[in-house]
Structures are given as structure tokens and as C-alpha cells.
C-alpha positions, 0 to 999 in steps of 0.5 A: 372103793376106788382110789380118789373116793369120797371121805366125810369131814367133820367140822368139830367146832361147827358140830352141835353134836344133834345126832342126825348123821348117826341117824342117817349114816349109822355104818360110818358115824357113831357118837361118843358119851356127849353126842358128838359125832365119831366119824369111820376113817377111810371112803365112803363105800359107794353103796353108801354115798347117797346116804352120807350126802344125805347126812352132809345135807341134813346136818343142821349146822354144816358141820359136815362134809363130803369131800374128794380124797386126793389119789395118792401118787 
């Protein structure tokens, strides 16, 4: 994990709670009792970055993101 990394975002009033980034990225998104998605804190691993951009791609109410993180400093 580099500094300066991706980080996910999510959008809670956006999300439906449809599950499909927990299907899709299950190493950093679980979901709570009602289905909403709880994402990890921290980057992305870079071994996972093509799964989380999939995830952010496949969310069907774009309620979820993959941004830069800031480099601290």
C-alpha cells in the first residue's frame, strides 16, 4: 500500500443497499443487518483494485466510489 492509494466511498444516501459490492469485493465490503454495505477503512490493496473498480462499476445506483486518497504531508 502505497501512500496516495485508492480508498472506497460510499454514498449512504445513494445506496439501495443491493448487495453487489459485498458480492463483488467481499475482502473490503460486508453488510450490516438491513443489507447496507460497511465499507474496510484504509487503500485498497493493489491486488484488489481491479475488483473494487469493478464493484464501483457495477453498483447500480452509483453510490459508490473509488477515489485518490490525499498523500499525507
Amino acid at each position: 500500500m502505497s501512500p496516495g492509494g485508492r480508498v472506497l466511498r460510499l454514498n449512504p444516501i445513494a445506496c439501495d443497499a443491493h448487495g453487489v459490492c459485498a458480492d463483488l469485493l467481499p475482502e473490503m465490503v460486508t453488510l450490516d443487518p438491513w443489507g447496507y454495505p460497511v465499507i474496510a477503512p484504509g487503500p485498497v490493496p493493489a491486488e484488489l483494485e481491479e475488483h473494487a473498480r469493478r464493484a464501483v462499476a457495477s453498483c447500480p445506483t452509483l453510490a459508490l466510489r473509488l477515489e485518490r486518497q490525499p498523500r499525507a504531508g
